[in-house]
N, C-alpha and C positions, 0 to 999 in steps of 0.2 A: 517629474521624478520625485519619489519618497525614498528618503534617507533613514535610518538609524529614528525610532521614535517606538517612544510604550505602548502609546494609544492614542487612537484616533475616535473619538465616539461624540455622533453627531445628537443634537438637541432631541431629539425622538429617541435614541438608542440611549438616553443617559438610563433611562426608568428601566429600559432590558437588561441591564447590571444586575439588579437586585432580583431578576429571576433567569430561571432559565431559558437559554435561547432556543425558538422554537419560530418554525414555518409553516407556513399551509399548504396546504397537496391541492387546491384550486386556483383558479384564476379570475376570480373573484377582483381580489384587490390591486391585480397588475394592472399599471397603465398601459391607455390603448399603445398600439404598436411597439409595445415594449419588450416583448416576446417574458413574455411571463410563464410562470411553473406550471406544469402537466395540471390536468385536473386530479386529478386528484388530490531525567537528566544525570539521563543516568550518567552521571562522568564517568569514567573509567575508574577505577578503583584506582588510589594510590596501594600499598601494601595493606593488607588485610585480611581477615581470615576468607577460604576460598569458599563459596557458593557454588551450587550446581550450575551447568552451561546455561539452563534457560532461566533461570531465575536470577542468575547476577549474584556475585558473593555477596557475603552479607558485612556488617561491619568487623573490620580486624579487632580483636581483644588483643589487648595490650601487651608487649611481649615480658614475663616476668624479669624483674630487674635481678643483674646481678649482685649476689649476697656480696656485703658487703666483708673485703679478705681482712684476711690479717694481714702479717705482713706479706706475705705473697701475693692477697691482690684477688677479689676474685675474679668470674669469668664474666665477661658482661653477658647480658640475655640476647637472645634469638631475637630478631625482627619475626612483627608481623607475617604472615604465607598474605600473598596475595588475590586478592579477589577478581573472582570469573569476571563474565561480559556484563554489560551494562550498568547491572548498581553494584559499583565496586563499591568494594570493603573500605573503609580508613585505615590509614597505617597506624600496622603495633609500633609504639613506645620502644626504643633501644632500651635496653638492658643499663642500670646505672654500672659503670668501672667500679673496680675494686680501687681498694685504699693504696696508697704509695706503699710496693713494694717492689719484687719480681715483674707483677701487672699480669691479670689474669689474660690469657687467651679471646680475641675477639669472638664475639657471635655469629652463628651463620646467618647475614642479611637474607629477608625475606624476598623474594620476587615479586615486582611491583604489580600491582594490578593492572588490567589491559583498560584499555579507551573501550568507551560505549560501543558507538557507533563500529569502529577499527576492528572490534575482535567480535564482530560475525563475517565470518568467512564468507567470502564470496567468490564461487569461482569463475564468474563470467564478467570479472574486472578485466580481463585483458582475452577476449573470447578469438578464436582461430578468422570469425567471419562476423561482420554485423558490428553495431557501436554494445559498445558495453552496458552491463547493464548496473544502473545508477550513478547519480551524479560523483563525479571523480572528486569536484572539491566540498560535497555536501560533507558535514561535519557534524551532524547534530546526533544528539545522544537519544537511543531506539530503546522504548523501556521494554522489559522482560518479555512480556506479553505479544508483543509485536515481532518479535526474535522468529528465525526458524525452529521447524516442529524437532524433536528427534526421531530421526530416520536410521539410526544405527542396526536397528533389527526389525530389519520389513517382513509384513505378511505378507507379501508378495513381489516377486523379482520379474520382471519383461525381458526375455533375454538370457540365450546362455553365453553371453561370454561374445557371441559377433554381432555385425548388423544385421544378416541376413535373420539372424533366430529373434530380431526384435520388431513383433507385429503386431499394427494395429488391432488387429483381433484379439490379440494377449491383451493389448493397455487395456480397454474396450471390456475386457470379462474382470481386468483386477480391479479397475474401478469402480465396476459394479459390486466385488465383492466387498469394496472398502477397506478400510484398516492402513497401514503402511506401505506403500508401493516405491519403489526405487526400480535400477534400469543397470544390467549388465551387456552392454552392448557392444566391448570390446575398447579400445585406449582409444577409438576417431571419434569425433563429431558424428552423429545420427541421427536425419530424420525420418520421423514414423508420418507417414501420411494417410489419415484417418478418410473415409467415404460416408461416412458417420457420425454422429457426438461419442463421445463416453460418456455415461448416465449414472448418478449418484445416485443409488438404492439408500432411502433414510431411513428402514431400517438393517442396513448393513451394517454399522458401527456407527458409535459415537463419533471419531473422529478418520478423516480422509485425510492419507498425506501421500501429494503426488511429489517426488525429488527426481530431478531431471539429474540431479550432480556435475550441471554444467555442461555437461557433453549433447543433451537431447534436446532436437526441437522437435515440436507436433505440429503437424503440419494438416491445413483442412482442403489442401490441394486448389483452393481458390473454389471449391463447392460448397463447404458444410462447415458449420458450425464445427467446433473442439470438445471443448465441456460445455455438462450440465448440471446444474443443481438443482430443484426448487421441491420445497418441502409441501407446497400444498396441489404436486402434480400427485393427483390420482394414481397414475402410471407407476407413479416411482413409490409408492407404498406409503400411505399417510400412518403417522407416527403416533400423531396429537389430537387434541377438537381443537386446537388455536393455531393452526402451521402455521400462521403469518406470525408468531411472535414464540419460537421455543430454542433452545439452545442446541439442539443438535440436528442435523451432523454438523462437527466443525471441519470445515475442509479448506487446508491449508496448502499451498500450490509456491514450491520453491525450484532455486536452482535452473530453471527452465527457461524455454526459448518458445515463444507461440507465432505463425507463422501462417499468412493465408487463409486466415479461417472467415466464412462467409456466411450471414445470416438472412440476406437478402430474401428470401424462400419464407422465412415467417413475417416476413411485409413489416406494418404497424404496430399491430394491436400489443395486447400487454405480455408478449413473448417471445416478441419482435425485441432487434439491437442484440449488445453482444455476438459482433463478430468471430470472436475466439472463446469466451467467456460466457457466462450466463449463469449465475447463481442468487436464488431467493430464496429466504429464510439460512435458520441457525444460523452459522459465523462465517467469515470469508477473512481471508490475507492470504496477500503474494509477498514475498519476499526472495529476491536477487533472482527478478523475472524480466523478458523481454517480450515486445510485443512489436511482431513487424507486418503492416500489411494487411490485417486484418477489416473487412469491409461489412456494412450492414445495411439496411437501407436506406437508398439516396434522400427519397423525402419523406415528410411525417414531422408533426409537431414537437412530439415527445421522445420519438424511439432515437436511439443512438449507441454508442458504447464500442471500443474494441474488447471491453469488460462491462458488464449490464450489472446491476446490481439492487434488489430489494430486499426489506423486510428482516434487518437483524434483530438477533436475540436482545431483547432490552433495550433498543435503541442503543446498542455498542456501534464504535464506528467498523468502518472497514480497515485494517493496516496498508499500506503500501510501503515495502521498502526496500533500499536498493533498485529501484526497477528500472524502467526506461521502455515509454513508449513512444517510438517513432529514431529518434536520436539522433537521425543525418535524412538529408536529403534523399527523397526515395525509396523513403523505409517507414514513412507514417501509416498512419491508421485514419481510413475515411467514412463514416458514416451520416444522415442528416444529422445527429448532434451529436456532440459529445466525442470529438475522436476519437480520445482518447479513453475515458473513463466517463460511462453517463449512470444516474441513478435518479429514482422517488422515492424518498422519505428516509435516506442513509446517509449518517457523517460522515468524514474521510479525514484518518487522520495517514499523511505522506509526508516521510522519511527518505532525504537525499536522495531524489529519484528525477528524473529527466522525463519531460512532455516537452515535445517537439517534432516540426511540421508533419501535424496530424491536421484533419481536414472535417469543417463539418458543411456541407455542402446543400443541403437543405436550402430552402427560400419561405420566407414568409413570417418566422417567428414561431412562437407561442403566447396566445393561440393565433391561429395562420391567420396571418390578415388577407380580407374579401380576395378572390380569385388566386389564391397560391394554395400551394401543396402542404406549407409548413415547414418548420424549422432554419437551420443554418444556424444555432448558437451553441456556444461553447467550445472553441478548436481544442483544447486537450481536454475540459474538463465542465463538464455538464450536470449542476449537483442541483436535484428541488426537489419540494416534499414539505416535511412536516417533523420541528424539533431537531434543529440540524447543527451541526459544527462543522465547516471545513478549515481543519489545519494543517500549515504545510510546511516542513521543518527541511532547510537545508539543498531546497530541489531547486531546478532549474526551468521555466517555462517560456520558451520561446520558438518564432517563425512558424506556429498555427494561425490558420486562418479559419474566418467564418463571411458567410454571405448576410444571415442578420446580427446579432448580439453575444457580446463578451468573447472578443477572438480569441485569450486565452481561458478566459475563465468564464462561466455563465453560472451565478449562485443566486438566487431566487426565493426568497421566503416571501407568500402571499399578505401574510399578517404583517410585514416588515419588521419582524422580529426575527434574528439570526444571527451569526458569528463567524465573521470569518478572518482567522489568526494564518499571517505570514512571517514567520520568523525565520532570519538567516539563509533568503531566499531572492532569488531574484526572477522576475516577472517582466520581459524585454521582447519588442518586436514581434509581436503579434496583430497581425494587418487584415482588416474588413470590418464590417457594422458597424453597429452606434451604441447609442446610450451606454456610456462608458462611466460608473463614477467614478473607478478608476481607472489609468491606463490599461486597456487589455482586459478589464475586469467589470462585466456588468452584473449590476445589484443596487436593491432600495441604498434611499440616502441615509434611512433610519437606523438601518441593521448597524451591529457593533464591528469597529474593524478596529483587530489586534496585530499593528506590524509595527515586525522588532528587526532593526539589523537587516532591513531588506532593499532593493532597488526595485524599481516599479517605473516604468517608461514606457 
């Protein structure tokens, strides 16, 4: 078990301090049978002046002091207004009292700033069916960036008003046209069950924002993949000459529920995995999403994901927050790797979110040792590639399994140069394979490891 500690960084990983952490997309320098990578605070604001929702108020100015009275005394000043979500404001200055007199009239107190983390809405904290989505006691503070999209005024609505008038067909054309989508499907619980993907057109907009509102799950009927993204499919309209590395679309996926989505049908190769999910290039984050059930293929070295992910803008990470994949018994997500979340060449940085009994079912490792199919590593979380961070603020990781390495974690940089921060998190009871360096967690003994505040068992 690892307790409470700043840092861990072993004799190889002292000299990766002074640069940045970075992995290789081959398998080059993994040890045989190791199953090695693919080839290839904000606190909440005390009182302060208020900031827009996404951006976090900014700091309180000072509330002007009261003049000082005559005999009457004057009025003391206004407290600070309090500051939005995440980077709260500091509190305005009370107002000085007037002089002994009468005594001026108090000031109207300021309304204190909200908690980081506490004041992004979530409405699938306490959802009609299924485990909720993010961890109940995660606590850590979600910076601006990472927050939900604004969905207040969608370019496009699924739904008038019932279940019956909300059809995959609808979600299926708004996705494709991009922009803001949200779901008026009446006051129950609805699922859309797609025979299909929904397909990101890149040039449809800059930015996709799918908002379930808590009420919708998408469902892939246990056939078909859910979404897709990827900027260097032909298909989908190339944007750029560089789609493996351009900023848009950014497509941001909240509020929702993802359900039975199956990628089996694209096998292996590099378009394979992503059960539910499947996005490369521009930007990716879910926030206060659910993922049950989602399956992709059984074996394969590399492929995995109930969420697949390549190829961000800049080497930005991916957000995860609030989420929850798997969350109770019977509700996992099982592919060869990576139950839960698999990627090549992408950070992750995760925010109070729940991975558990997801499945990576795979045999053999990476890469497949003589006479096996490949895989079995990573029960929730399957990160390798090239210049990586996996950090993980506040979540909960436990009771996935794996048949080769890291039951719940598989992070891999070939260079043995990498970083991976768990702060305020706990990493428990994750049962199969080996080469562990740490509990549940396989990775070189070189890489940097940043754990704060966390349990590890």
């Amino acid at each position: 078990m690892i307790l409470m500690r700043t840092s861990i960084v072993s004799l190889g990983a002292l000299l990766t301090l002074l640069s940045t952490a970075s992995c290789s997309g081959s398998d080059e320098d993994a040890p045989a049978g190791t199953g090695g990578g693919a080839g290839s605070s904000a606190s909440g604001g005390s009182s302060g002046s208020s900031g827009s929702k996404s951006a976090g108020g900014s700091s309180g100015t000072k509330a002007s002091g009261g003049s000082s009275g005559s005999a009457k005394g004057g009025s003391s000043g206004s407290s600070g207004k309090g500051g939005a979500m995440n980077d709260g404001g500091t509190s305005g200055s009370s107002g000085g009292s007037g002089n002994a007199g009468a005594g001026g009239s108090s000031g109207v107190s300021g309304a204190s700033g909200s908690s980081g983390s506490g004041s992004i809405d979530n409405p699938l904290t306490h959802p009609d069916d299924g485990p909720p989505a993010g961890n109940p006691d995660g606590r850590a503070d979600v910076p601006a960036e990472a927050g939900p999209a604004d969905s207040s005024t969608p370019d496009h609505v699924v739904g008038t008003g019932t279940k019956e008038s909300c059809t995959a067909q609808d979600f299926i054309e708004a996705v494709a046209a991009g922009g803001v989508i949200t779901f008026d499907c009446g006051d129950e619980p609805v699922t859309i069950t797609l025979t299909e993907p929904a397909k990101v057109f890149n040039d449809a907009s800059d930015k996709v924002v799918i908002d379930g509102g808590g009420k919708v799950s998408l469902s892939g009927g246990g056939t078909t993949r859910i979404l897709y993204m990827n900027t260097c499919d032909e298909a989908q309209h190339w944007t750029t000459s560089h789609c493996d590395n351009q900023p848009y679309p950014e497509l941001t996926v909240q509020n929702i529920t993802f359900i039975d989505g199956n990628a089996k049908s694209y096998g292996i190769d590099s378009d394979g995995g992503g059960g539910a999910i499947y996005a490369s290039g521009g930007r990716f984050k879910l926030v206060n999403t659910r993922f049950f059930n989602n399956v992709c293929a059984d074996t394969g070295p590399d492929v995995g994901g109930a969420v697949r992910v390549f190829q961000q803008s800049d080497n930005k990470p991916v957000y995860v927050v609030n989420s929850t994949f798997g969350g109770a018994d019977g509700f996992g997500n099982t592919c060869s790797n990576g139950g839960g979340i698999s990627s090549i060449g992408v950070s992750w940085s995760i925010y109070n979110s729940v991975f558990s009994y997801n499945h990576a079912i795979g045999n053999g490792g990476n890469p497949a040792d003589s006479g096996t199919p490949g895989g079995g590593s990573g029960g929730a979380i399957y990160n390798d590639g090239n210049s990586l961070t996996l950090s993980i603020y506040g979540s909960l990781i436990e009771h996935n399994d794996v048949k080769a390495y890291g039951s719940g974690i598989f992070f891999v940089c070939n260079d043995h140069v990498g970083t991976i921060r768990i702060h305020d998190s706990t990493v428990r009871d994750n049962t199969g394979g080996g080469w562990n360096a740490l509990p549940g967690i396989s990775m070189h003994d070189e890489m940097t490891r940043d754990i704060v505040n966390s349990t590890i068992e």
